[in-house]
C-alpha positions in Angstrom: -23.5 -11.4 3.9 -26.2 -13.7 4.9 -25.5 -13.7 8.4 -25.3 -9.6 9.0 -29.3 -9.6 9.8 -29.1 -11.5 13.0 -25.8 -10.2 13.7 -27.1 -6.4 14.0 -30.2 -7.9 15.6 -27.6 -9.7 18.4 -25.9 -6.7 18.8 -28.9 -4.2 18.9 -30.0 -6.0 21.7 -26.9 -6.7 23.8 -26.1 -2.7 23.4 -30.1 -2.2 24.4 -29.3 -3.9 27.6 -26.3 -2.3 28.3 -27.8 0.8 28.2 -30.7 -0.6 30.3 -28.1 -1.4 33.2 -26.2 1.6 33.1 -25.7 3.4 36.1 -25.5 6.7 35.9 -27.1 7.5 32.8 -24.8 8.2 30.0 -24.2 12.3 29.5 -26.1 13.8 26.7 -24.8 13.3 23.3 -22.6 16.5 22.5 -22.8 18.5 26.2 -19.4 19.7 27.3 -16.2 17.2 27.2 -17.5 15.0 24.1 -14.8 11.9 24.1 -13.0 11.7 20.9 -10.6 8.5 20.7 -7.4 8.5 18.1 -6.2 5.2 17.0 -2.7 5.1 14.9 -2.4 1.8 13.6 1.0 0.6 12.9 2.0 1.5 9.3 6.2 0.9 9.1 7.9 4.1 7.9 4.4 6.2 7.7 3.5 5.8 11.1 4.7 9.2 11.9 3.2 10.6 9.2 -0.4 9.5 10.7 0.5 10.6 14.4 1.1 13.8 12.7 -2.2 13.6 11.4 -3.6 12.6 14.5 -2.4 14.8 16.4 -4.0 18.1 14.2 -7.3 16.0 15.0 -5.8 15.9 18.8 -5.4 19.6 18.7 -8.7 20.2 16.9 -10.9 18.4 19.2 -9.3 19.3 22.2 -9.9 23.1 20.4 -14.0 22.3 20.5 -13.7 21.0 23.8 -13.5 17.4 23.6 -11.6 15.0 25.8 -8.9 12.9 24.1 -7.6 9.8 24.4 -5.0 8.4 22.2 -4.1 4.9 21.0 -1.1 5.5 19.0 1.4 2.7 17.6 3.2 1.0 19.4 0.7 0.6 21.8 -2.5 0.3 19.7 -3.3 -3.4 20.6 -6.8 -4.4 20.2 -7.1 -4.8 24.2 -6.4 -0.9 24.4 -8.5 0.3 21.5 -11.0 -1.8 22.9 -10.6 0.2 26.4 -10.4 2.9 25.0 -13.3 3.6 22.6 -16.1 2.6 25.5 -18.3 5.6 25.6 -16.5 7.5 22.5 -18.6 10.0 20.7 -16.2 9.8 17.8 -13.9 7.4 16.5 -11.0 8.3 14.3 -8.5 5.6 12.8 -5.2 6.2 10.6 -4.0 3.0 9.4 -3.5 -0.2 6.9 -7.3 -0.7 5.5 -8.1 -3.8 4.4 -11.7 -4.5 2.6 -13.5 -6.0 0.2 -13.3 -7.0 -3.0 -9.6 -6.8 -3.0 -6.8 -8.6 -5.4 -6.3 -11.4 -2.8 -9.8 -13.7 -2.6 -12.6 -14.2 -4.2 -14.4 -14.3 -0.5 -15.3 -11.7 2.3 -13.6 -13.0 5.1 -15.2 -10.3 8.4 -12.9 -12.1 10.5 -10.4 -9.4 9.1 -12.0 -7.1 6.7 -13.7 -3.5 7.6 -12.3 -2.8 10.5 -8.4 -1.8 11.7 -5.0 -2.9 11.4 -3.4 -2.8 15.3 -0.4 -3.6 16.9 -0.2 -7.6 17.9 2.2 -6.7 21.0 3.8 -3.0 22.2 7.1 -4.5 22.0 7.3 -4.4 17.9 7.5 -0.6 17.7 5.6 0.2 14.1 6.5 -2.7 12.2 3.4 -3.5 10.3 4.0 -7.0 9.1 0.9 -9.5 9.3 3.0 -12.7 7.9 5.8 -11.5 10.3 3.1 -11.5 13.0 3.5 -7.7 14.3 0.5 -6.4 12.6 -3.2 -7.9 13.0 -6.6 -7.1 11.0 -9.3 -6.9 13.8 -12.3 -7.0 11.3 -16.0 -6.7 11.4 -16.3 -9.8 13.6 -14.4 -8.6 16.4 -15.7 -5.0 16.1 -19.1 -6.5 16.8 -17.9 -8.9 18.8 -19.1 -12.3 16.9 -15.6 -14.0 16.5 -16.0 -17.8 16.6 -13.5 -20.6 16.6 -13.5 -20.8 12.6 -12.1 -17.6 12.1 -8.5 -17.1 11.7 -5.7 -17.8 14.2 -4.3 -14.2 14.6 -8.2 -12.8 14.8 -9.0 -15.3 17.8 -5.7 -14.6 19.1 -5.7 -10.6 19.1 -8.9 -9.5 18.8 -11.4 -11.0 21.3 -13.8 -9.7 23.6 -15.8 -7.3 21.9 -17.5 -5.8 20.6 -16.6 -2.1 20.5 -19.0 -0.1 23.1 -18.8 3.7 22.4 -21.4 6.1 22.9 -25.1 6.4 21.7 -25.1 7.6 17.8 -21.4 7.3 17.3 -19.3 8.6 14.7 -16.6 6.6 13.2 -14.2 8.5 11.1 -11.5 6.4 8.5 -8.9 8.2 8.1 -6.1 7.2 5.1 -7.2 3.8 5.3 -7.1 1.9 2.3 -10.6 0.5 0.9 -12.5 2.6 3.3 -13.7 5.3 1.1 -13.6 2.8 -2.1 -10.3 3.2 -3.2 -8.1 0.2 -3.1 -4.3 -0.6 -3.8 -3.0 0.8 -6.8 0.9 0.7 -7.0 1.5 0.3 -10.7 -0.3 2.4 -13.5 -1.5 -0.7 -15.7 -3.7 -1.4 -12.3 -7.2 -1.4 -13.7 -8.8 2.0 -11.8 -11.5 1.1 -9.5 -14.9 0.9 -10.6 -17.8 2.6 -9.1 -19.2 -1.0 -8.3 -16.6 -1.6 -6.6 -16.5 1.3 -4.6 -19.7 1.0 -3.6 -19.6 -2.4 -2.3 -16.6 -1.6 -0.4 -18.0 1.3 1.6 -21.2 -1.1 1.9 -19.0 -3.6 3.6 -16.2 -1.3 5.3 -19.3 1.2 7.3 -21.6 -2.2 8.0 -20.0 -3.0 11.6 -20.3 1.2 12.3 -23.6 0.9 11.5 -24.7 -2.0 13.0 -23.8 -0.6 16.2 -25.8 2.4 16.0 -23.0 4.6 14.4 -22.6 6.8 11.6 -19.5 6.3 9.2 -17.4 8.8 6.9 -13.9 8.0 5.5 -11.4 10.4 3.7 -8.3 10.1 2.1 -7.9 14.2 1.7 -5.7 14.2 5.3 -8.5 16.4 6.5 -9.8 14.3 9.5 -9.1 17.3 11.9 -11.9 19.9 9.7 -14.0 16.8 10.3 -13.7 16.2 13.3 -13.8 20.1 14.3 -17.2 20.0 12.3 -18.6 16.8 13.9 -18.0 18.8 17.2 -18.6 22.4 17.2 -21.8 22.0 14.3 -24.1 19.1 16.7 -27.4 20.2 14.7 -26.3 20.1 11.3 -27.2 17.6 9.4 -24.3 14.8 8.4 -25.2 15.0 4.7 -24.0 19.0 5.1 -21.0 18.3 7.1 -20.3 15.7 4.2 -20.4 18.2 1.8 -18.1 20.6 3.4 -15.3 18.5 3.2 -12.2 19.0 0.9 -12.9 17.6 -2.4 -16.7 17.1 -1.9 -17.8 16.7 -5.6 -21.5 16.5 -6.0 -20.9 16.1 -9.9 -19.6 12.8 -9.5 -21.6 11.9 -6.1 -23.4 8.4 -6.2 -25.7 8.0 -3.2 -27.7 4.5 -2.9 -29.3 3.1 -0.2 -27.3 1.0 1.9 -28.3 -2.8 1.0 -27.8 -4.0 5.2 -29.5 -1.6 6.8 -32.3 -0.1 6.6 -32.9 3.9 6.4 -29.1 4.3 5.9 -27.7 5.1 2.4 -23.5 4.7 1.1 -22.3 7.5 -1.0 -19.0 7.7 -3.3 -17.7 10.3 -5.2 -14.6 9.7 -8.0 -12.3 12.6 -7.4 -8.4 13.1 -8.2 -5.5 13.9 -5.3 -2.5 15.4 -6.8 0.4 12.7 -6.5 -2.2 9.4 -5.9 -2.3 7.0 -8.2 -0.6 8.3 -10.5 -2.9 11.7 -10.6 -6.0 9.4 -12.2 -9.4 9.6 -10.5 -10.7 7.4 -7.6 -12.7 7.1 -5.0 -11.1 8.9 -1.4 -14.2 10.3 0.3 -17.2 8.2 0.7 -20.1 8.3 3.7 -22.8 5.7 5.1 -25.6 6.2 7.5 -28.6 8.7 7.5 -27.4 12.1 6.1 -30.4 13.6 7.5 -28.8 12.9 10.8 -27.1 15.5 13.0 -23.8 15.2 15.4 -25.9 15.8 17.9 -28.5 12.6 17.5 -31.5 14.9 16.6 -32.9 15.2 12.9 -33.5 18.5 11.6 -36.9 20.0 11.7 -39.2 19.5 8.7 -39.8 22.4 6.3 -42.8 20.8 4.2 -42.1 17.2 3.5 -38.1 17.5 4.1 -35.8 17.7 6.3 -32.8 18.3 4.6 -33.8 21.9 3.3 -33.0 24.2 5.8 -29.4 25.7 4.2 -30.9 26.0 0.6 -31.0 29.6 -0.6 -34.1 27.8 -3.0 -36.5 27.0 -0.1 -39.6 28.2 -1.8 -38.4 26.9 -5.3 -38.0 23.1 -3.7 -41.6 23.4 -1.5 -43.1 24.9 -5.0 -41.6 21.9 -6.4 -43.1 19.8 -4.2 -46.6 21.1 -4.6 -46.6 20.6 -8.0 -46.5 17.5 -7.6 -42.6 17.2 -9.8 -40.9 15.3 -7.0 -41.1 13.6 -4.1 -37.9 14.3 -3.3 -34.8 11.5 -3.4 -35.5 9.7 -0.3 -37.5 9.5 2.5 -38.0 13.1 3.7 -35.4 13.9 1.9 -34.5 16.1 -0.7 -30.5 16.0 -1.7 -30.4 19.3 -2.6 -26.6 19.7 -3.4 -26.9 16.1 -5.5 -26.8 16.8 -9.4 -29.7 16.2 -11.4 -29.1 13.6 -14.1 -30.5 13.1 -17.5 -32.9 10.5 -16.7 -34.1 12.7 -13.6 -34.2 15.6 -15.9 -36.3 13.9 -17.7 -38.9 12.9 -15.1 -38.9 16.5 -14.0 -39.7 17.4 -17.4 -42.6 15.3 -18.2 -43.7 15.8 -14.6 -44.0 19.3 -14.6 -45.3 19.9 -18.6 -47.6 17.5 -18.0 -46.5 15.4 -21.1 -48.5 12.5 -22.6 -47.3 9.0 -22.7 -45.9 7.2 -25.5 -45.1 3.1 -26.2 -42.6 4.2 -28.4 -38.9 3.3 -27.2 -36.4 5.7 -28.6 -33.6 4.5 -26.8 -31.3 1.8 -26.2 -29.6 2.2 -22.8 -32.4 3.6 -20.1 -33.5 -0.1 -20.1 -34.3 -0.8 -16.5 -34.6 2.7 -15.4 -37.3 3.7 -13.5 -37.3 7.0 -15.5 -37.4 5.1 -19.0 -41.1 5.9 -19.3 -40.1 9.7 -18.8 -37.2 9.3 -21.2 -39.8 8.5 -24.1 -42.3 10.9 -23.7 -39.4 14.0 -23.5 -38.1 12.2 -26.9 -41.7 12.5 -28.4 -41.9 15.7 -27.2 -38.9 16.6 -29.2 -37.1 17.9 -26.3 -34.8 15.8 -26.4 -32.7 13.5 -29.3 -30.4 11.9 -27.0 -26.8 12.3 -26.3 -25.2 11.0 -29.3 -26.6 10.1 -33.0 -26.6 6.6 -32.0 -30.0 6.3 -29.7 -28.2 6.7 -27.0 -29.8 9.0 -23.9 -26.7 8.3 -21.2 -29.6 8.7 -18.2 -26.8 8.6 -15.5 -24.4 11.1 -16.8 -24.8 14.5 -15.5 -27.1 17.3 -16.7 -24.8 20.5 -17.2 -25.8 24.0 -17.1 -25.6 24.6 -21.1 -27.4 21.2 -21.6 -30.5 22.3 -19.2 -30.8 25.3 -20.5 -31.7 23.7 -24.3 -33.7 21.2 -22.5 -35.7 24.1 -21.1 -35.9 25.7 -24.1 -37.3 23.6 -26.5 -39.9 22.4 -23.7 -41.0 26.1 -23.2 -40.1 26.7 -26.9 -38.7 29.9 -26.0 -38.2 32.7 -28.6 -34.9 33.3 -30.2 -32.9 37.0 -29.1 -29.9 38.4 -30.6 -28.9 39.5 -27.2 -25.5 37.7 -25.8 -25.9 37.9 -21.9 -22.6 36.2 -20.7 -19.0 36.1 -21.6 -18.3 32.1 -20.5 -20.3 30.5 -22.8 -18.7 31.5 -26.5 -18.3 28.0 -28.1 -20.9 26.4 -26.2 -23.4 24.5 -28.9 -26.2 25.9 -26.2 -24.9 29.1 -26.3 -28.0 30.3 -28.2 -30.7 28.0 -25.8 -28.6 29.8 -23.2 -29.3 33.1 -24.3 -33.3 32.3 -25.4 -33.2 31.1 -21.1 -31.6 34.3 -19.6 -34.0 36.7 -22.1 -37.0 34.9 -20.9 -35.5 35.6 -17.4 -35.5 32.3 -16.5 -31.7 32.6 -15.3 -29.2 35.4 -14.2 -26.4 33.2 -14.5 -24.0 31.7 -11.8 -22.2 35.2 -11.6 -22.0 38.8 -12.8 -21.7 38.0 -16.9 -20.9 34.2 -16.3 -23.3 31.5 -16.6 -20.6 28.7 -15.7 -21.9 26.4 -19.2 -19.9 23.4 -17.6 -21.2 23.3 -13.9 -23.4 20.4 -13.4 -27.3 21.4 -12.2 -28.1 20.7 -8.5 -31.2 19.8 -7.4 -32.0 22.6 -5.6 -31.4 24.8 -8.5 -33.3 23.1 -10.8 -36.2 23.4 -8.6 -35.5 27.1 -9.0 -34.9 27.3 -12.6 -38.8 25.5 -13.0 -40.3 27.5 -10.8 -39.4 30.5 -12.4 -40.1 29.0 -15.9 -43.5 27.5 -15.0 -45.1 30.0 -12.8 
């Protein structure tokens, strides 16, 4: 993608001086009668499926408030998407997806990747064929508007003069669209499952046009793009990173956030769920965001509390600001402090260390937390003896997730907590921490998750593993 810095730099400024020209100024971002625009792409026999589906996101947005405007096949050509998303507060697409890395190339072609599948013509009904000529990939290039005579036939042909103008601080919403949230085409079981590599770079590509024009980018495959929507519009000052997490099958167990290597400030997150009756019931990636979660609907950040911004919901306020203080974190990004995101070994481990004040070590004990920025804090938790890895084979597995049982022998072998006979919860009968779990709820360090359940499985969140150290340490 060599090219994308001086494409978002051409756009930025074209989009700057439209702005500067307009005349009357454009209506604040999420007053009365928000535009919401619903594109149906055609899609053969499913197309009525997806106006279905669009029209619950019709009924929801027109619900909040919203005017609506609806491109549905046949009759969603690129020169009537293009009409109608100028000025759209939100975007929402159901369609044929096509993105990158896929089966068919070994090369990126933005001429008609990460961006929709339209009608070529009204006069094909939903037929969805590209070879046949009644279906056409409008990609990232004719989303931004950077189309050139070496790009295909069909793209020069059907999807010039752009690029998209909606509103200010956009949202584009994906909709069953295959590759945007990471998952790709799967239609046989001996498929190889997609990897989280893969999924990454694919929401990396698919959200880059989005965000290059100033927009924020979510993509589901749950057929819940009308509770999206709904929250986009009637929640304006909540932060994207929350309305993220409200959405059906939100998993912050298997939650990956990175920062998004095109532009800066913005971060990609994937999550590896299952959907009953896709892909043969095996795991992949259908719900995936891009932009800054810290965000709102509305175009304002959140107010700081301390350092963060991203706070403000947290039952464990004064547990992450204590946190803080102590000098244990910095938080995960720039004031930021993911506190729904699971803690993982190797970031248990820096915690740890961080907090206990533990004293380095040369010593490597193990053989996979090379490169790992927490490697240093791996070693001294191992020389501590709080730790002897995950397996027998000096193995630590940094990236896997630290569960509930697990913290609670991490915690007590660095507090070196006394034994009790006492058994405090009824969930946890089995559990190899079952003891370390007990030593942790005697020392009052936990209640548990529930009335006599301490949920052993659960993965630890941030936020209440700032909680669980505060009340150890202090």
């Amino acid at each position: 993608m060599p090219v994308r810095a001086r494409i978002i730099s051409l756009v930025a400024s074209f989009l700057a001086a439209m702005l500067l020209t307009a005349s009357p100024a454009p209506a604040p971002a999420f007053a009365a009668g928000e535009k919401v625009v619903i594109i149906v792409g055609p899609v053969g026999s499913l197309t009525n499926t997806y106006r279905s589906y669009a029209n619950g996101v019709a009924n929801a947005a027109t619900a909040a408030g919203a005017n609506v405007v609806k491109v549905y096949s046949p009759n969603a050509t690129w020169a009537n998407a293009l009409a109608a998303v100028n000025g759209a507060n939100i975007i929402v697409y159901f369609g044929h997806g096509n993105g990158y890395p896929n089966p068919y190339g070994s090369t990126e072609l933005v001429d008609r990747t990460n961006g929709w599948g339209l009608n070529t013509a009204t006069t094909n009904g939903d037929a969805d064929s590209w070879s046949a000529g009644t279906l056409v990939y409008c990609g990232e290039k004719a989303l931004l508007g950077t189309l050139t005579g070496s790009d295909g036939v069909a793209q020069r042909t059907h999807c010039g003069g752009g690029p998209i103008q909606p509103a200010a601080g956009f949202t584009m919403v994906y909709a069953q669209a295959h590759y945007a949230p990471g998952f790709g085409e799967r239609y046989t079981q001996s498929t190889p499952i997609t990897t989280l590599t893969e999924a990454q770079q694919r929401v990396r590509n698919y959200s880059y046009p989005v965000l290059a024009l100033g927009g924020t980018f979510l993509a589901t495959a749950y057929g819940d793009a009308n509770d999206i929507v709904s929250r986009l519009l009637n929640q304006p000052t909540t932060s994207f990173g929350s309305i993220f997490a409200a959405g059906e099958g939100y998993s912050p167990s298997t939650l990956t956030a990175t920062p998004h290597p095109d532009v800066a400030g913005a971060q990609t997150w994937v999550q590896r769920t299952t959907i009953s009756g896709y892909h043969f019931g095996e795991p992949d990636y259908w719900y995936a965001f891009a932009g800054d979660p810290a965000k709102t609907p509305g175009g304002a950040l959140p107010p700081l509390i301390g350092p963060f911004r991203d706070i403000g919901g947290s039952s464990f306020i004064d547990d992450i600001l204590w946190l803080y203080d102590a000098g244990v974190t910095q938080g995960c990004a720039f004031e930021r402090f993911c506190p729904t995101a699971s803690v993982s070994r190797e970031q248990m481990a820096s915690f740890l260390a961080r907090a206990l004040n533990l004293p380095a070590t040369q010593h490597n004990f193990f053989t996979d937390d090379a490169g790992s920025v927490h490697e240093p804090d791996i070693n001294r938790l191992a020389n501590a003896e709080i730790t002897t890895g995950c397996t027998t084979g000096g193995l630590y597995c940094p990236k896997q997730s630290v569960s509930r049982d697990q913290m609670a022998s991490f915690l007590a072998r660095a507090l070196n907590l006394p034994a009790t006979g006492h058994d405090y919860f009824s969930d946890d009968a089995g559990s190899p921490h079952e003891a370390d779990i007990n030593r942790l709820a005697a020392a009052g360090i936990t209640n548990g998750c529930a009335p006599g359940s301490y949920c052993p499985g659960q993965p630890v969140l941030r936020e209440q593993m700032a909680a669980f150290l505060h009340r150890a340490l202090t």
